[in-house]
C-alpha positions as CSV (number, residue, x, y, z in Angstrom):
1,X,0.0,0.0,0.0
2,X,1.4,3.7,-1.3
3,X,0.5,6.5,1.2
4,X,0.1,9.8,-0.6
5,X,0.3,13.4,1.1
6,X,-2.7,14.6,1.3
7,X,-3.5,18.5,0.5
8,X,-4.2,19.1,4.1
9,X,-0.6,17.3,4.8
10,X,1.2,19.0,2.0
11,X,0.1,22.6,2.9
12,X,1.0,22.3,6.9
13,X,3.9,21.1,6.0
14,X,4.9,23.9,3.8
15,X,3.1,26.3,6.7
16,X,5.6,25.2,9.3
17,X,8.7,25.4,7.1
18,X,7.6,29.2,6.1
19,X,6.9,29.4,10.4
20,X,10.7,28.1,11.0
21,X,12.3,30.0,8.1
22,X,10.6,33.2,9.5
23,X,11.5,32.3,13.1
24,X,15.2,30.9,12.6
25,X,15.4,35.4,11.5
26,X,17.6,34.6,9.1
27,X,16.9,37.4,6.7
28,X,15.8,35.4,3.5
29,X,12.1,36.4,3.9
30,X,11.5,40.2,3.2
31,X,8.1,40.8,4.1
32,X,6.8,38.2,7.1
33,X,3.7,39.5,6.6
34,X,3.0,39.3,3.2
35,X,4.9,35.8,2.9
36,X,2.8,34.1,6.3
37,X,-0.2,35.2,3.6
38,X,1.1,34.3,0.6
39,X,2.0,30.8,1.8
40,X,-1.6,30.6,3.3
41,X,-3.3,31.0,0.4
42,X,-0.9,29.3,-2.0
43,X,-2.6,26.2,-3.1
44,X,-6.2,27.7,-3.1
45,X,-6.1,27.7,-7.0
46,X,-6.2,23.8,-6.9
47,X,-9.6,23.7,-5.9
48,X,-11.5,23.7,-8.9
49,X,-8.4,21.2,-10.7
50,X,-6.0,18.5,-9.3
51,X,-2.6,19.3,-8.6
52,X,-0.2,19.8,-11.6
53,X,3.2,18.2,-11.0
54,X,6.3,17.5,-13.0
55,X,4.9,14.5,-13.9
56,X,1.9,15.5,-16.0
57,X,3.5,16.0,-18.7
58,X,2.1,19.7,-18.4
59,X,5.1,22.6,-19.0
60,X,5.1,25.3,-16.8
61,X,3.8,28.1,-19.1
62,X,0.8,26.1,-19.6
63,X,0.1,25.4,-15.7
64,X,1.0,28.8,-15.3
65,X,-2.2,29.9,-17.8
66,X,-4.3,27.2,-16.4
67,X,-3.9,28.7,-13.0
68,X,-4.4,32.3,-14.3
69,X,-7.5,31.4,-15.8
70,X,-8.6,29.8,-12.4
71,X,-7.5,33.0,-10.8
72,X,-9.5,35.2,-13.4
73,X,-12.4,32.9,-12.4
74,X,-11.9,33.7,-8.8
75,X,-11.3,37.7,-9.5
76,X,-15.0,37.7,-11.0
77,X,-16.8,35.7,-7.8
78,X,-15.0,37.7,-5.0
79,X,-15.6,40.0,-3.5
80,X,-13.4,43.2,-3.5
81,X,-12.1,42.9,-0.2
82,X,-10.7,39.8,-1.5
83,X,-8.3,41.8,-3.5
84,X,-5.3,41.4,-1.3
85,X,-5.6,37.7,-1.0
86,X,-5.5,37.9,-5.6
87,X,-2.4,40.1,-5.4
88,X,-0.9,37.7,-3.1
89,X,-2.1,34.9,-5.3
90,X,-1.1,37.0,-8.2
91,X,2.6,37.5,-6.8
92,X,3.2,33.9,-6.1
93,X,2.1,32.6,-9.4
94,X,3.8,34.9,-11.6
95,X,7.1,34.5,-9.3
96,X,8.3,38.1,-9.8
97,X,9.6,38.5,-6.1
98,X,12.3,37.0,-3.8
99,X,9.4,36.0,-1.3
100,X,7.1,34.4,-3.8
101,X,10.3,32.5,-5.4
102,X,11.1,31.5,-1.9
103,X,7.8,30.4,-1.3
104,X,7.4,28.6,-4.7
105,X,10.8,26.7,-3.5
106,X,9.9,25.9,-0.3
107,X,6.5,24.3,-1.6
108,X,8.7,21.8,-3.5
109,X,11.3,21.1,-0.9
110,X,8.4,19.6,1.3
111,X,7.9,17.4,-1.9
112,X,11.4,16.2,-1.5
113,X,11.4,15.7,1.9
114,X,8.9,13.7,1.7
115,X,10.7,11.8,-0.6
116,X,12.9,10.5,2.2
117,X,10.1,9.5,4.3
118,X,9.7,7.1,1.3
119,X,12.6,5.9,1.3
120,X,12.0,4.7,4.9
121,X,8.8,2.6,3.7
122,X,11.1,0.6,1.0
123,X,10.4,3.0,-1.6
124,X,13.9,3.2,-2.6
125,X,14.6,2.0,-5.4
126,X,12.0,4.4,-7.1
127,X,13.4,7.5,-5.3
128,X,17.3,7.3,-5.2
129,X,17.2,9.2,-8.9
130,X,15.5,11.5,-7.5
131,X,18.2,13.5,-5.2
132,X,20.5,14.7,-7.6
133,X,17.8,16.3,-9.4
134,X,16.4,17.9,-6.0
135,X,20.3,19.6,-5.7
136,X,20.5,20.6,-9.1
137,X,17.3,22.1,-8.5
138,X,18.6,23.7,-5.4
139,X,22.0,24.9,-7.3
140,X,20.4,28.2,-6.6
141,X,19.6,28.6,-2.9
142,X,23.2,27.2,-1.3
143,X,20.9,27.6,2.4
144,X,18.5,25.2,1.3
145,X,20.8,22.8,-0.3
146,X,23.0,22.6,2.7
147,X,19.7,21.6,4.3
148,X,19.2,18.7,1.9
149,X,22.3,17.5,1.5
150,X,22.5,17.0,5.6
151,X,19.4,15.6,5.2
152,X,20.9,13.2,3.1
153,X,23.3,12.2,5.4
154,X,20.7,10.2,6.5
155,X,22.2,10.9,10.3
156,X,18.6,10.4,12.2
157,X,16.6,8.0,10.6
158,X,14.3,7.4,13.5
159,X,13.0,10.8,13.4
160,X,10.5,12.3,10.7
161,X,12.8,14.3,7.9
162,X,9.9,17.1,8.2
163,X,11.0,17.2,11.9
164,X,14.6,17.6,10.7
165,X,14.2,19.7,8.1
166,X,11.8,22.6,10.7
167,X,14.5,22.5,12.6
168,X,17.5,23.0,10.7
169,X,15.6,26.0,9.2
170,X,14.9,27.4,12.5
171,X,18.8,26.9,13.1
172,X,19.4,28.5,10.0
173,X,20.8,25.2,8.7
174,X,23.6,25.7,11.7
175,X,24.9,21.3,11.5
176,X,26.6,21.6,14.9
177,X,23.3,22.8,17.0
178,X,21.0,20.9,15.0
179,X,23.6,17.6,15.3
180,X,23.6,18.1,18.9
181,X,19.7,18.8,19.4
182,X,19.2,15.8,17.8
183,X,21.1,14.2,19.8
184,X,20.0,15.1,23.2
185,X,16.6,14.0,21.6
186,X,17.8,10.9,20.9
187,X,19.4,10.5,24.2
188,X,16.4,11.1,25.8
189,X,14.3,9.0,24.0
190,X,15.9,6.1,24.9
191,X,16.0,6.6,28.3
């Protein structure tokens, strides 16, 4: 039996790696305010349409019209006090600012983490191609990358990656705090 992320899963999981980015302070987010909304309301678009991945053999100019159009849809039945939520919506989809291309990175990195959580379940021999294209894809955010690639190290298996991965962002991906952390925790859960 496969277990998928569900929505629900997906988006909290992105929420509290937005929540740990913003309170590790590490100066990557420019507007908290703006970004804690933008991440919010990020996924609302899939409600009328199932979730386009890599994998659908859909490019991204064409998702990216699909979801305009959905958002067009959405300008008309709103009302105008709703305006702030489509410029956030707006910003995120056409990815012109460093929040909203954070944001649009950190909604795939919780992909990839979960990827690892496969890899715990036996899935491993359908995921193991998949890393090197997660750090190429992270060639351009060195934080993040550092973040995957300790991941990798595969260092504490027994705990959940999305546990790892909250916390090295609230560390701002500092190895020797986060090493130790984790293993006090594992310390103490053995005792």
């Amino acid at each position: 039996m496969i277990l998928c992320e569900s929505v629900l899963e997906h988006s909290l999981n992105v929420e509290r790696a937005c929540k740990s980015l913003i309170l590790g302070d590490i100066c990557d987010v420019h507007n908290k305010e703006t970004f804690s909304d933008m991440w919010k309301y990020h996924d609302i678009l899939e409600y009328n349409m199932p979730d386009i991945t890599p994998h659908c053999w859909v490019s991204s100019e064409e998702k990216l019209k699909i979801e305009l159009a959905v958002l067009n849809d959405l300008e008309e039945v709103l009302w105008t006090h709703w305006k702030y939520l489509l410029s956030l919506l707006k910003e995120y989809l056409e990815q012109k600012t460093d929040d909203s291309k954070l944001l649009k990175l950190l909604d795939n990195v919780d992909a990839w983490v979960k990827a690892l959580e496969y890899e715990k379940m036996w899935f491993t021999k359908w995921v193991a191609k998949f890393h090197p294209y997660v750090l190429e894809k992270l060639h351009y955010n060195k934080k993040l990358q550092d973040i995957y690639q300790i991941l990798l190290m595969r260092e504490f298996t027994s705990f959940n990656y999305h546990f790892q991965y909250f916390r090295l962002l609230q560390l701002g991906w500092d190895y020797e705090k986060f090493r130790k952390q984790m293993l006090d925790l594992s310390k103490a859960s053995i005792k």
